[in-house]
C-alpha positions in Angstrom: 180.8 75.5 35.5 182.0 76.3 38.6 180.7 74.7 42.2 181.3 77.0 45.2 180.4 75.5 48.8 178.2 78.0 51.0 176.8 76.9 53.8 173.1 76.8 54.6 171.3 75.1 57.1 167.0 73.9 57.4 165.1 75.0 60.4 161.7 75.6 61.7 160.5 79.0 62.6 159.5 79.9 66.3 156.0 80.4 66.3 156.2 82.1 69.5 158.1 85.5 68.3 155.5 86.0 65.4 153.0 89.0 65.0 149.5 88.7 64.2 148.6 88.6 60.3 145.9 88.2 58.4 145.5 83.9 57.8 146.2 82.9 54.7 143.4 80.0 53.7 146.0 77.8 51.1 149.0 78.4 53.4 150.0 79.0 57.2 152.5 82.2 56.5 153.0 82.2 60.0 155.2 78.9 60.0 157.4 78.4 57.0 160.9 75.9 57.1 164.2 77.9 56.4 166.7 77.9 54.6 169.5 80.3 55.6 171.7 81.4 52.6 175.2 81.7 52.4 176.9 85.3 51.7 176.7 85.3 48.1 173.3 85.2 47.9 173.0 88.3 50.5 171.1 90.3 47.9 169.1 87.6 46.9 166.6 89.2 44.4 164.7 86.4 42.0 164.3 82.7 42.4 162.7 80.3 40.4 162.3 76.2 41.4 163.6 73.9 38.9 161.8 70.1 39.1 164.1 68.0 37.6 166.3 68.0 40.8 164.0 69.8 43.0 166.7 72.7 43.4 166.1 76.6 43.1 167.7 78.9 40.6 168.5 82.6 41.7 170.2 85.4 40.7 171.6 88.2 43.0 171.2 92.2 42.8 174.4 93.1 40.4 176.5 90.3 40.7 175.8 88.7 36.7 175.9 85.6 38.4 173.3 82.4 37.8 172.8 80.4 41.4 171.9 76.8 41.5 171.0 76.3 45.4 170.2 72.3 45.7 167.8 72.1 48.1 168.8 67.9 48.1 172.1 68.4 49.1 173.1 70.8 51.7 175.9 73.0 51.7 176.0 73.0 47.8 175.5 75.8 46.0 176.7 76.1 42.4 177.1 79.6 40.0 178.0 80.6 36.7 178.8 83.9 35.1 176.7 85.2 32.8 177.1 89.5 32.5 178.8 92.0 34.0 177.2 93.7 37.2 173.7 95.1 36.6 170.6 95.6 38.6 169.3 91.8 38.3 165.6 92.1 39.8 163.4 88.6 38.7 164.0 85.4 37.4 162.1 82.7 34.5 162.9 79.6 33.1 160.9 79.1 29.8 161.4 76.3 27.0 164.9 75.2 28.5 165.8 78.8 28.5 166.1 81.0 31.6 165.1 85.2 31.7 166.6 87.5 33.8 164.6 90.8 34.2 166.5 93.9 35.0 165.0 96.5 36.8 165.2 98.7 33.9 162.7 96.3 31.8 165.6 94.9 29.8 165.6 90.7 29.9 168.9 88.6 29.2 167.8 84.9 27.6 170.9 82.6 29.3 171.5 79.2 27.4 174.5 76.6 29.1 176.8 76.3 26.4 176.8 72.4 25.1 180.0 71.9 27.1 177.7 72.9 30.2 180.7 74.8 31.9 179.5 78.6 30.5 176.1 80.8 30.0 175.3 82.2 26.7 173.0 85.2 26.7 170.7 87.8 24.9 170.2 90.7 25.7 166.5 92.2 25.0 166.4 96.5 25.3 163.1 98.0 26.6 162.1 100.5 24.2 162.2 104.0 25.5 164.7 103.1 28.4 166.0 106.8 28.6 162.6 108.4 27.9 160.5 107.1 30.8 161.0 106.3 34.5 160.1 102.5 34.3 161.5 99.8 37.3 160.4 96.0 37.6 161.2 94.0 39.6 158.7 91.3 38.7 158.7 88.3 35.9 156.5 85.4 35.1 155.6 83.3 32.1 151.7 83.6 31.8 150.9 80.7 28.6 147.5 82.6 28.1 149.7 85.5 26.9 152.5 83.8 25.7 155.2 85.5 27.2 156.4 87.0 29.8 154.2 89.4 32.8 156.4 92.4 33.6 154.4 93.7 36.9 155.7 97.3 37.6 157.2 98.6 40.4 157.3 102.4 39.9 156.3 103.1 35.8 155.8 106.6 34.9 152.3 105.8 33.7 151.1 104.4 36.9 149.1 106.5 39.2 147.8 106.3 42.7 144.8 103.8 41.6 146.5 101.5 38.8 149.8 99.7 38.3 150.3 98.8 34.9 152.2 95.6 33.9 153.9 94.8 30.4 154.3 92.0 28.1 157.4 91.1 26.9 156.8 88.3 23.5 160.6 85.8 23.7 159.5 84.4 20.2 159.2 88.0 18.9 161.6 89.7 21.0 158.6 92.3 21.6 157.8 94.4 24.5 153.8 95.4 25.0 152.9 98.1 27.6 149.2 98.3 29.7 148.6 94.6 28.3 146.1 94.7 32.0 145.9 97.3 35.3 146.0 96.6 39.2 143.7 98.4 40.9 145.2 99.6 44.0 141.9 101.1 45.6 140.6 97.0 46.6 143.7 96.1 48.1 144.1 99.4 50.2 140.8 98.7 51.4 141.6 95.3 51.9 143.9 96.0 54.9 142.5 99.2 55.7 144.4 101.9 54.6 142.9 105.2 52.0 145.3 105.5 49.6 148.4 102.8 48.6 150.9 103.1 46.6 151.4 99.3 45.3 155.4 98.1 44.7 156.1 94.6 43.6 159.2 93.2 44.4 158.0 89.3 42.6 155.8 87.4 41.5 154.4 83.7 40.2 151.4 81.5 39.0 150.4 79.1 41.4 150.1 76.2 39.5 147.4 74.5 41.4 145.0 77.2 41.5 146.5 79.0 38.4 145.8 82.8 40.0 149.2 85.2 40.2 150.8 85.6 43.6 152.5 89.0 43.7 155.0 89.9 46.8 155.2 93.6 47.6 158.8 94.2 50.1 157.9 97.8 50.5 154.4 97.5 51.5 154.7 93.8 53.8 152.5 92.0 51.4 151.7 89.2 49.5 148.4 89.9 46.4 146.6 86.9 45.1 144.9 88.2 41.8 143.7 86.2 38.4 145.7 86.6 35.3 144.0 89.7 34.2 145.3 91.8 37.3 141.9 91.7 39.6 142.3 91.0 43.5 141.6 87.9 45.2 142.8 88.1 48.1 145.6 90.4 50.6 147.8 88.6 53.0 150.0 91.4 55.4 153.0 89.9 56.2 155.0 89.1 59.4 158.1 91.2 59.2 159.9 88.9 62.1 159.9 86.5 59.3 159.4 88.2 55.8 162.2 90.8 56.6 163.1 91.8 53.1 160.7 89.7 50.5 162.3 89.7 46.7 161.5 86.4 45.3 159.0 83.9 45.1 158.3 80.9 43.2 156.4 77.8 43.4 156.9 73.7 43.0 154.8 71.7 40.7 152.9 70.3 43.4 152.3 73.9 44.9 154.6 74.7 47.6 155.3 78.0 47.7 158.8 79.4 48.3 159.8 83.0 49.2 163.6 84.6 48.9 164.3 87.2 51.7 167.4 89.4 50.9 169.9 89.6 54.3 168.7 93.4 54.4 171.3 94.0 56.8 175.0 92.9 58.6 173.1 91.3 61.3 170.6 88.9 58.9 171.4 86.1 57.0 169.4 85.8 53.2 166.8 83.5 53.5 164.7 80.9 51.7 161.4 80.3 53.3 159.6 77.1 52.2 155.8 76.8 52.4 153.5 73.4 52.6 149.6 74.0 51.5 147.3 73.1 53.8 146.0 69.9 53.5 
């Protein structure tokens, strides 16, 4: 295991430079606390909050490295190698074992070895990988399923009303396609627009209200839908402070926490951190 210092600091957003959005009724979106990344974690692109120390896991667009950010001690940020450079979208943890999604629909199981200095992993193949056009870039455990929700970001059998989301089974090492459909026509009409052409960059169960929070990059927004893919709610986002949205993840007790990649020389990568509403 290896620690690496990188410096990242906590502050509060300016309320002042924001744009309007639409109000979110669990959380003010307009007012998160920061975390500002170190340069490793530039292309910050899944994160998932681990409990038992209150820090946040991540992984990084084609680095093959596993991030341990602790949230409880500043300026520490640990990593371990795990693969060679690939194109490392999402992020699970899942019965002491964590999932990394690639945006080719293959998923690497990482176990720390016993010594706890080095990452074991498995790689799962997505069946039909050079047939089809298929990229993902979302990955949650749903336990009504049992396994893991592979929301799509630009599938071949997607069309301008549905996005299509797979199942992928880590008892079975299975993959199962169309297990429910998005329909894009509720949330286009939900911020006003004809036709939408839905791209999810993340995604994660609430686990206070149970219903799937899905973060979009391309389009500036977050989707609050059940488990079964229908539409709750539409929040647009502020792009001041959601400049480049890739991960999201919550607490235990329901905070939710959002990754922005730096997007550019002039940004730093960013964790935003949001309270509910009381």
């Amino acid at each position: 295991m290896g620690a690496f210092i990188f410096l990242f600091a906590l502050t509060a957003c300016d309320s002042n430079t924001h744009l309007v959005t639409l109000p979110s009724g669990e959380y003010d979106l307009n007012n998160p606390a920061k975390v500002m990344l170190g340069e490793a974690l530039t292309e910050i692109s899944g994160i998932f909050f681990y409990p038992r120390d209150s820090s946040v896991f991540a992984i990084s667009d084609e680095t093959g490295f596993l991030y341990k950010v602790h949230l409880n001690k500043r300026f520490l940020t640990e990593e371990w190698t795990f693969d060679k450079k690939r194109d490392y979208e999402d992020l699970a943890l899942y019965d002491s074992s964590f999932y990394v999604l690639e945006s080719n629909g293959n998923i690497e199981k990482l176990n720390f070895a016993q010594a706890g200095n080095a990452v074991d992993n498995r790689r799962s193949i997505f069946p039909g990988n050079n047939e089809k056009k298929n990229e993902f870039e979302s990955l949650y455990y749903d336990d009504g399923y049992k396994g893991f929700v592979m929301i799509c970001k630009d599938c071949e059998d997607d069309t301008y009303d549905f996005t299509t989301a797979w199942l992928y089974d880590p008892v079975a090492d299975k993959y199962t396609s169309s297990i429910f459909r998005i329909d894009r026509n509720p949330i286009a009409n939900k911020i006003g627009v004809e036709k939408l052409k839905f791209r999810p960059s993340g995604a994660a169960v609430n686990p206070i209200t149970k219903d799937v929070w899905v973060i979009s990059s391309t389009n500036a927004l977050i989707v609050v839908m059940d488990r079964k893919g229908n539409m709750k709610d539409v929040y647009t986002l502020n792009p001041v402070i959601f400049n480049q949205p890739e991960g999201i993840t919550f607490t235990p007790t329901g905070d939710l926490l959002i990754a922005n990649e730096a997007g550019d020389k002039y940004r730093s990568a960013t964790l935003l951190i949001f309270k509910p509403k009381k």
